[in-house]
N, C-alpha and C positions, 0 to 999 in steps of 0.2 A: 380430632385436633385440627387448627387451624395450619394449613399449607402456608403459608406466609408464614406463621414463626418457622415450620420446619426447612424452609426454604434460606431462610434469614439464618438458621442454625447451618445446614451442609455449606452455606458461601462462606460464613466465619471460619468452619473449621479450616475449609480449601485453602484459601486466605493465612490460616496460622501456619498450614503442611508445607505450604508453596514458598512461605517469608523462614520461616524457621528451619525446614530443613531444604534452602538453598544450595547450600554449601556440599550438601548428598548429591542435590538432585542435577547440578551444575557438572558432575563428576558423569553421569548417566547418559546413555545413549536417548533420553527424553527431553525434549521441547516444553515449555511450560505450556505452548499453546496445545499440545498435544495431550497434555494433562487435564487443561481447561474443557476439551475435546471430548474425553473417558468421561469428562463429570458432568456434561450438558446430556449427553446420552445416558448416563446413569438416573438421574434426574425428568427423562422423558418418559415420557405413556410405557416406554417397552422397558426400564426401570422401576425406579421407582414414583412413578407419576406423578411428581410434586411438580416440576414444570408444565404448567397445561397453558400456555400461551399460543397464539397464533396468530402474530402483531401480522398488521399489513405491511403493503411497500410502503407507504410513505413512514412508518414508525421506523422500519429499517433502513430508511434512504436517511431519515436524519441522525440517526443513531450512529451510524457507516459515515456519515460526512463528519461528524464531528470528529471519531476516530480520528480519521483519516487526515482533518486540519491538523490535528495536535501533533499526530505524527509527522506530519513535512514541514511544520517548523522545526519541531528537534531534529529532523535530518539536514535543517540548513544550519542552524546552531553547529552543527558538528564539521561544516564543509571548512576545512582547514587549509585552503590552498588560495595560492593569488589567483585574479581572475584572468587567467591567460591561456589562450587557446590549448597549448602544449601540456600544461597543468591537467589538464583535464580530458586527456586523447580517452582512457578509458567512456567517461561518461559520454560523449561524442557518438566514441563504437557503440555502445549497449543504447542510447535513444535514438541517434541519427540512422544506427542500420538495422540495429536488434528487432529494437522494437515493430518496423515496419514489416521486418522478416518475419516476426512472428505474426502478427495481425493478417497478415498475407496468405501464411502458411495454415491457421489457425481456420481460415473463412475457405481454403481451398477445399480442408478434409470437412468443413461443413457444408459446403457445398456438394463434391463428392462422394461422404461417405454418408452423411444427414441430410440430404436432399434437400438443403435451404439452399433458397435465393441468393446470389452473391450480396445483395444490401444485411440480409439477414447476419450472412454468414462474418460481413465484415463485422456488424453488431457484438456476435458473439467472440472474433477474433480481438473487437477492441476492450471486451467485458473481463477477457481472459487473458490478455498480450501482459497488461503491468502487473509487477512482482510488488510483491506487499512490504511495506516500509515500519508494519507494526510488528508482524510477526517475526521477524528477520533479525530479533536483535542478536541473535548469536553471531553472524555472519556479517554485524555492520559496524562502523567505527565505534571504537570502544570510549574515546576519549579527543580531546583538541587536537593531542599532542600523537595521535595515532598516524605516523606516515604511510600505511599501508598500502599498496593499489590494490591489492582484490577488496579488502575492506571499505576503500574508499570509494570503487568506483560502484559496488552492490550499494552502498550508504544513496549514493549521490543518484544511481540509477531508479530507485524505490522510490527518491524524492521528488523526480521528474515524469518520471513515465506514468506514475499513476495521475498527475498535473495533465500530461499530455496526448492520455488516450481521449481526455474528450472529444477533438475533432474528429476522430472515426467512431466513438459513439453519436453523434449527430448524425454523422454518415450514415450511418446503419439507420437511423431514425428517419431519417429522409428518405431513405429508398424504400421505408415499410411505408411510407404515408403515398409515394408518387415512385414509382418505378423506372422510371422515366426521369434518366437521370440530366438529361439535358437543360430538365426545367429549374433543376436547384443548384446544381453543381459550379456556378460561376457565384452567385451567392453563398455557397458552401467556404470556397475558397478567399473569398473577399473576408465574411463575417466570421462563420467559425473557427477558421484558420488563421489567417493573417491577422485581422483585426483582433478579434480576443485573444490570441497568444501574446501580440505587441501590447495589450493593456494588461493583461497582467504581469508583464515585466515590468511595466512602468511604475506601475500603481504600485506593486512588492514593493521599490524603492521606496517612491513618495512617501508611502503613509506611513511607513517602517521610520524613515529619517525624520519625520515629523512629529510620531510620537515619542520618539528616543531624543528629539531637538526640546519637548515641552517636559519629559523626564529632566534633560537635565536642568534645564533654567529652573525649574520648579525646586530641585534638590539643592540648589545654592542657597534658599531662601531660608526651607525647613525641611529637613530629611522625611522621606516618607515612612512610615512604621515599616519595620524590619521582616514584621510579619504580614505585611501584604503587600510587602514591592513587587513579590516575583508575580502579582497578577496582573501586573504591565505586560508578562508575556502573553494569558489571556487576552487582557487588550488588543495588542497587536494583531494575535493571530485572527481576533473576531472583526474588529476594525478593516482589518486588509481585505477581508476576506468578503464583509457586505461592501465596501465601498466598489469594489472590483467587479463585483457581481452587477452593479446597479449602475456601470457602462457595460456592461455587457461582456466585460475580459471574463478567464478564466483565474477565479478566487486561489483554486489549486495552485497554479502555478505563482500567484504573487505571493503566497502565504509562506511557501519554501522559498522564494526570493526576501520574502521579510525574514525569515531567520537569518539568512544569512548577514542579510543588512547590519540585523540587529548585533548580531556576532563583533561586526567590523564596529560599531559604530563606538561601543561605550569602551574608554581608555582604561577602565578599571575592569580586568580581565575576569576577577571574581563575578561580575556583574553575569556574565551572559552564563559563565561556569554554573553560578546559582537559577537561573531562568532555564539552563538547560535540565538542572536537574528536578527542578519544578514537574517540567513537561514532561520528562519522561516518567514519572510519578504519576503524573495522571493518564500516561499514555498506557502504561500497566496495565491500571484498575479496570479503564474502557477497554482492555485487551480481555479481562476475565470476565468481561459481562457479554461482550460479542463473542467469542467462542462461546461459550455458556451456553448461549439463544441460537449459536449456530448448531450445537450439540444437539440442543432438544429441541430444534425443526424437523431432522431427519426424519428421512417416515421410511422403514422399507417397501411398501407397496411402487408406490412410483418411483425409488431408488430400484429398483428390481424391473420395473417397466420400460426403465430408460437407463439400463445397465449397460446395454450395448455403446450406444452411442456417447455412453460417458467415459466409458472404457477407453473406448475410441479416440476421444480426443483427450481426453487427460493423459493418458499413456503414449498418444503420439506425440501431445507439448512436452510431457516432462521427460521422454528418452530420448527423441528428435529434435523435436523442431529447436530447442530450446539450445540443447547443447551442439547440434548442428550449425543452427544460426550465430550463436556465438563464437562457433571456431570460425565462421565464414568471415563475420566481424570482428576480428580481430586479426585476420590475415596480415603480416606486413609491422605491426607491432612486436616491440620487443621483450614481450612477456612470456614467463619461463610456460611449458606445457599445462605444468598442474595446475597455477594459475587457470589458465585458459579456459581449462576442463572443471574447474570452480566456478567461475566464473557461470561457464552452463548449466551447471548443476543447482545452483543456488539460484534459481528462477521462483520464490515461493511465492505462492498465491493465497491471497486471503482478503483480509478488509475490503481493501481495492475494489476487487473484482464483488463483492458482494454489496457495496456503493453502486455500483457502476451499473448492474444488474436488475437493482431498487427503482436505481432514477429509472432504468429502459422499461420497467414494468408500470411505473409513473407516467410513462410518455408516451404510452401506445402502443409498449410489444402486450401483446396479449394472445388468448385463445391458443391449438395445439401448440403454433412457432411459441409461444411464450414459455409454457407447462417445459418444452422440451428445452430452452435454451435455461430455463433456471434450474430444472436439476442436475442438467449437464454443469452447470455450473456450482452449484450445491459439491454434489462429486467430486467435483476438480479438486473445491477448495479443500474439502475436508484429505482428499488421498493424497493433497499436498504436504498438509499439515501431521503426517501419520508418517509418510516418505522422508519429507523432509526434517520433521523434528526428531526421527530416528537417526537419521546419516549425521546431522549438523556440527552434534559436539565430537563424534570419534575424527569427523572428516576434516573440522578446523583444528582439531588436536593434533592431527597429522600435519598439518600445514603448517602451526607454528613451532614447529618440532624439525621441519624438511625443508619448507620453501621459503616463510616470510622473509628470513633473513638473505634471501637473497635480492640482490637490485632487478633484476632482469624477469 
């Protein structure tokens, strides 16, 4: 029998278990991504063999970037707060310290304990440092009207840091090409830093206010059918996202500055209500296709070859460095404990890091350092996704039962 119908038959059913019995599965100490997780491996060589795929990096660098747009406009759609420094002390702590903590910390024990190069290891720090913004919807604002700060500042952190580990992936890309850091690192700082982070905050605005300014002029004249307005959010997010690219900003980060735009901009509140829920509809679907393909890549041979050093760093980001780093950054803030220690815990890795990993295999990590940094990374993602979809619903059940209601 043809693989393709039987293939097309196990994603329907998944599809019917996953929509139908939500309502079960929401009550369960299980992740849907962890679901999608059991049925990509079900489905691989060491299953039932119906997944026999072994796309390249470039299939999963665009596959992964796509994700990963959809998802940081829905995470700006949902930023619910004025733009003012104080509003947003959490998001500050978790990219201005977390992030670099980790990335630090991450290239140390690769250094250290993997015997990579510090450019290597910063590589691997910057592939592995951002929390995933697809998988996390348990743990992220639920709605506009969501005040929450652990909710909002995980929302808001997923949407930025996976934007803003680029510069330390270049970093790492630079140090594999020329070791010899003296030769790049003033252009480093110039263009990959400075320059493309300032265009794509700019460029997020611009194109964001521009097609939401040609929306509306356009809508006074003759409404647009009801059943294709909401791919103005497509628009935007693909629009922002080559325009930004093609000066040289980073698309990531203008793409989550276009949601937010877009959020602010149209007077009629249903407007973005309905584009948000567009987006997260499709942000779904591409979640059951990427876990899926991430399921049945596994291979035990070289998960078992490079067990050590995955062990290693997975178990030292997600019991350490992460919830360490987080209490470090957040020192001084007036946030209750449990917060805090959520806050740490809730560091999940996924799409991100398997983007982030695509492009560096695209760009010239290769040969042993390569082999080792992607299933280290494989590993992480998947003992994230196992870890963290088991804790997530007992642990924020416990929170909004204990803490949310508290200010502090």
């Amino acid at each position: 029998m043809d693989t393709h119908i039987l293939n097309l038959l196990v994603i329907s059913l998944l599809l019917l278990v996953v929509t139908l019995g939500s309502g079960w599965i929401s009550r369960l100490p299980l992740s849907y991504a962890l679901i999608y997780l059991g049925v990509g491996l079900l489905l691989s060589p060491y299953g039932l063999n119906l997944i026999q795929l072994r796309p390249d990096a470039e299939f999963l660098e665009r596959l992964t970037e796509f994700v990963v747009l959809v998802s940081l406009f829905s995470c700006g759609l949902k930023m619910n707060r004025p733009l003012r420094w104080g509003a947003w002390n959490s998001t500050v702590r978790l990219i201005g310290l977390l992030m670099p903590i980790s990335i630090i910390a991450i290239a140390a024990v690769g250094h250290w304990g993997l015997g990579l190069g510090w450019g290597e290891g910063i590589l691997l720090g910057a592939i592995l440092a951002p929390t995933d913004p697809v998988l996390a919807s348990e743990v992220q604002l639920t709605h506009p009207e969501d005040l929450d700060e652990l909710r909002f500042g995980l929302t808001s952190e997923g949407g930025l840091n996976d934007a803003l580990a680029f510069p330390f992936v270049y970093f790492g890309l630079h140090a594999l090409e020329d070791s010899n850091w003296e030769n790049w690192l003033k252009q480093w700082v110039a263009v990959d830093l400075i320059w493309a982070i300032a265009a794509g905050l700019v460029m997020g605005i611009v194109v964001a206010r521009g097609i939401v300014w040609i929306d509306k002029r356009l809508q006074t004249f003759r409404p647009a059918d009801v059943l294709m307005e909401d791919f103005v959010a497509l628009g935007i997010i693909l629009a922002t996202y080559a325009l930004t690219e093609l000066v040289h900003g980073y698309g990531f980060v203008a793409v989550f500055v276009a949601g937010i735009v877009a959020q602010r901009s149209y007077r009629n509140p249903e407007k973005h209500l309905s584009q948000l829920e567009f987006t997260e509809r499709i942000e779904k679907l591409l979640e059951v296709g990427t876990i899926l393909l991430l399921g049945s890549l596994l291979r035990v041979e070289p998960m078992l070859r490079f067990a050590i050093p995955s062990v290693l760093v997975a178990g030292t980001l997600i019991v350490l460095i992460r919830p360490l780093g987080t209490w470090i950054s957040t020192i001084g803030a007036n946030y209750h404990p449990a917060r805090r220690w959520l806050f740490g815990w809730f560091g999940i890795r996924g799409v991100g890091s398997l983007y982030y990993l695509s492009y560096a295999l695209g760009a010239g990590l290769e040969g042993q350092t390569g082999e080792l940094i992607a299933w280290v990374t494989y590993t992480t993602v998947a003992i994230s996704v196992i870890i963290h979809g088991i804790s997530s619903t007992p642990l924020m059940n416990w929170y909004e039962r204990h803490v949310s209601h508290l200010r502090a």
